[in-house]
C-alpha positions, 0 to 999 in steps of 0.5 A: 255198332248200332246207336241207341236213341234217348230223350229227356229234358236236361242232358247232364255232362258229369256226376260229380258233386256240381253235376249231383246238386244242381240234378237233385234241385232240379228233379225235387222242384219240377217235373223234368227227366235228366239223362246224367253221363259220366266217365267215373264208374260211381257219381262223385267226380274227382273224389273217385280220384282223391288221396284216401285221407283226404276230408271235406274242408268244410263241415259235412252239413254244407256239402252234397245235394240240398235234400239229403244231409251228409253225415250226422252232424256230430262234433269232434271230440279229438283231433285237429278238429275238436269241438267243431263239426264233423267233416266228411272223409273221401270214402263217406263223400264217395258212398253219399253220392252212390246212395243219393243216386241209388236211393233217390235219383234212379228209383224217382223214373225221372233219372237215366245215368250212365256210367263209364261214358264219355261225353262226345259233343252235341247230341252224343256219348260214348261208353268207355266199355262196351264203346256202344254209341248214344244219341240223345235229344234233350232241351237242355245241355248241362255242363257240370265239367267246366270248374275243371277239377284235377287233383294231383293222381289225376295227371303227372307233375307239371314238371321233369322228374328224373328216373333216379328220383322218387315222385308220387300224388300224395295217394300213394302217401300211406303205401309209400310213406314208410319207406324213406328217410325224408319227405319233400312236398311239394305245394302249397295249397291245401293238398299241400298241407293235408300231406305235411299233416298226414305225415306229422300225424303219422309221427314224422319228425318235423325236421325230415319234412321239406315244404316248398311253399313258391307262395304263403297263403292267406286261409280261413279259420274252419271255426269261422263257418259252422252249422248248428244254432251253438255255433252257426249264427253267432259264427257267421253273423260275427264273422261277415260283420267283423269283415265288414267293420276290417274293410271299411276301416282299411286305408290301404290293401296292407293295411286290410289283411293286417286287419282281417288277421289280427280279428282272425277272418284270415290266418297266415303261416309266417306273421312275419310274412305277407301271403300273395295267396289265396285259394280258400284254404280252410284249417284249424288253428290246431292244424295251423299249429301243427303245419307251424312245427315244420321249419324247412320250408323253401321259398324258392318259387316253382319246381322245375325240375328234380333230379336224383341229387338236386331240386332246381327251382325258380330261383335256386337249387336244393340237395336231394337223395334217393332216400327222399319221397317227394309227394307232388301236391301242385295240381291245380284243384281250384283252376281259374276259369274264364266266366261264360254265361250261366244261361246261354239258350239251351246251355247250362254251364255249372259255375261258382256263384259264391267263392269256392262253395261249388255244390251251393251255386250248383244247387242255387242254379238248379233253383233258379232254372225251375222257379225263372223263365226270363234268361236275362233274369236268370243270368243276372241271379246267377254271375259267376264268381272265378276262384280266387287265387291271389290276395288280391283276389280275396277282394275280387271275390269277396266284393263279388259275394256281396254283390250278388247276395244284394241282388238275391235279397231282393227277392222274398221267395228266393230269400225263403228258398236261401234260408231252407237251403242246407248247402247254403253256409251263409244262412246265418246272414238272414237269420241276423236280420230275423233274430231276437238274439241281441248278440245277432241283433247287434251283428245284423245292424252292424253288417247292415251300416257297413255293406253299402261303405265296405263295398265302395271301399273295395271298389276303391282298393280294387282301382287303386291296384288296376291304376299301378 
């Protein structure tokens, strides 16, 4: 078959939502052509593979590309999620994404995508349908694949599972679901509690629930971060200098999440219990409630294996039966990658830069791509932040946070540029340190006697704990 030869001035390796955010700073702040190849058949990324209920765990307004706002930024009236803003379900975030494309990038004459194509390496792409051979020549390569995204329909269990046994990715929780007796989910991530509270909302008695949870989490309360002047600034502004007042007070690691919980920065399943997780899992306290009402929750460690009348486990065995849909929620969607350079020559690798906010970081590298020229510069503005994953990695991540938004606050016009972004949850940060509100006024001087203190007291925890 005879190849097709293309050019453009960034090649983008992946419409998802990194690959989408950075894209649409990138074309809104330059002149520059992108030629965007990705396998699914629409942009989104995973989301064409997500369970069907599934809903941003943030509120729309922080989530998609900078120029367009998705969803009306509405408040929720009933739910789990009432009195705070609205959150984007799978097939919102899946028709936002194909309209942005549609409406926006492809009529600009500056975007090529091509769906349904696989990206081969060098200057070379695929099409997974017609198999017609590309050749692009492009100043730049973006890699906007490297988080590595899975989500559970993406793959099969990382453990056995026998033929007698009934195993399913939540998906196929709503076609499923009403032919069995009892539930095990497996997982205890976020995926994890959408499926014990997809089930609990569909009135499944919480006893025929079996949660096996190998770790507690520590997760956020979603009304901590909200958009809106009624709830935004005094949220946020409150809720970092709360943070900051818990770490520079604590005398040790303990004693540093007893603090974060009880001021009410991180919640926890079990009060009895001291979570080893942290994942950035987002909730409410009306969805904490709910996931408090199941009481069979196996703390086993890892499933290794089910057969048709047992669950065998790191550290047991549990019954099963053939009556028993077991929902596997343990992909990992939040994979620890090892940090690369942002900027490597003609290499543009999409990482975090805050933790767990992907499209801000994606849309903040885009920004600095067209506004810096030095790559030393560039890279140093853009340091990666891995996903968390354990507690301990909540200081890791939140000290670099706070390292990298000192280094951005150096900088007047990239400071401007943070204030207009929409994807930017921490905007209330800034705004603090402009108000005449002297409730922000007060949570500005706060946060600003405590950063210097609560960043040399995390370096401390973090010593202590590479010293044992």
């Amino acid at each position: 078959m005879e190849t097709t030869s293309l050019s453009a001035d960034y090649l983008v390796i992946g419409g998802g939502a990194m690959g989408m955010a950075f894209t649409d700073v990138l074309i809104s702040e330059t002149d520059a052509t992108v030629i965007m190849v990705d396998k699914h058949h629409q942009p989104g990324g995973h989301w064409n593979d997500a369970y069907p209920y599934v809903r941003l765990h943030q509120p729309s307004s922080f989530y998609g590309v900078n120029s367009r706002n998705l969803g009306s930024d509405t408040i929720d009236q009933t739910g789990w999620n009432k009195g705070l803003y609205e959150l984007a379900t799978n097939s919102e975030v899946c028709a936002y994404f194909d309209q942005v494309m549609q409406q926006q990038f492809l009529p600009s004459g500056r975007i090529q995508y091509f769906p349904m194509c696989e990206y081969q390496g060098g200057d070379r792409f695929v099409s997974l349908v017609s198999h017609g051979d590309y050749r692009v020549q492009a100043n730049k390569v973006v890699d906007a694949t490297y988080m590595h995204v899975a989500v559970p329909s993406m793959r099969d269990p990382s453990y056995e599972v026998s033929p007698e046994a009934e195993c399913v990715p939540p998906n196929q929780l709503p076609r499923a679901g009403g032919q069995f007796q009892r539930y095990v989910v497996v997982g205890a991530g976020k995926t994890g509690m959408d499926a014990c509270l997809w089930l609990l909302k569909n009135d499944v008695d919480p006893i025929a629930i079996t949660w096996i949870m190998p770790r507690d989490s520590w997760m956020l309360d979603r009304a901590m971060i909200q958009p809106g002047a009624a709830l935004f600034d005094n949220s946020v502004a409150g809720f970092f200098a709360q943070q900051l007042q818990a770490i520079v007070a604590a005398d040790s690691i303990d004693d540093l999440f007893e603090r974060l919980n009880a001021c009410g920065q991180l919640l926890r399943l079990d009060g009895q219990l001291k979570p080893t997780m942290y994942r950035c899992a987002t909730v409410t306290k009306l969805e904490l409630g709910q996931l408090r009402r199941i009481d069979n929750i196996v703390r086993l460690g890892r499933v290794q294996r089910i057969d048709g009348d047992c669950i065998v486990l790191d550290e047991g065995t549990i019954p099963t039966d053939t009556s028993t849909l077991h929902v596997d929620c343990s992909a990992d969607g939040l994979e620890r990658r090892p940090t690369v350079p942002t900027f490597d020559g003609e290499k543009i690798t999409l990482q975090s830069l805050r933790t767990c906010q992907q499209v801000f970081s994606a849309a903040f590298i885009g920004h600095v791509e067209a506004t810096y020229e030095d790559e030393d510069m560039k890279n140093k503005l853009c340091t990666p932040v891995p996903h968390p994953d354990s507690h301990i990695d909540w200081l890791n991540t939140t000290l670099a946070n706070s390292l990298n938004q000192a280094q951005w606050l150096q900088d007047e016009s990239l400071q401007k540029w943070l204030l207009d972004s929409r994807l930017d949850g921490f905007r209330g940060l800034l705004r603090a340190l402009t108000t005449t509100d002297p409730d922000l006024q007060a949570a500005a001087q706060s946060m600003g006697e405590n950063m210097l203190p609560s960043i040399v007291k995390l370096q401390a925890l973090l010593a202590e704990v590479e010293a044992n």
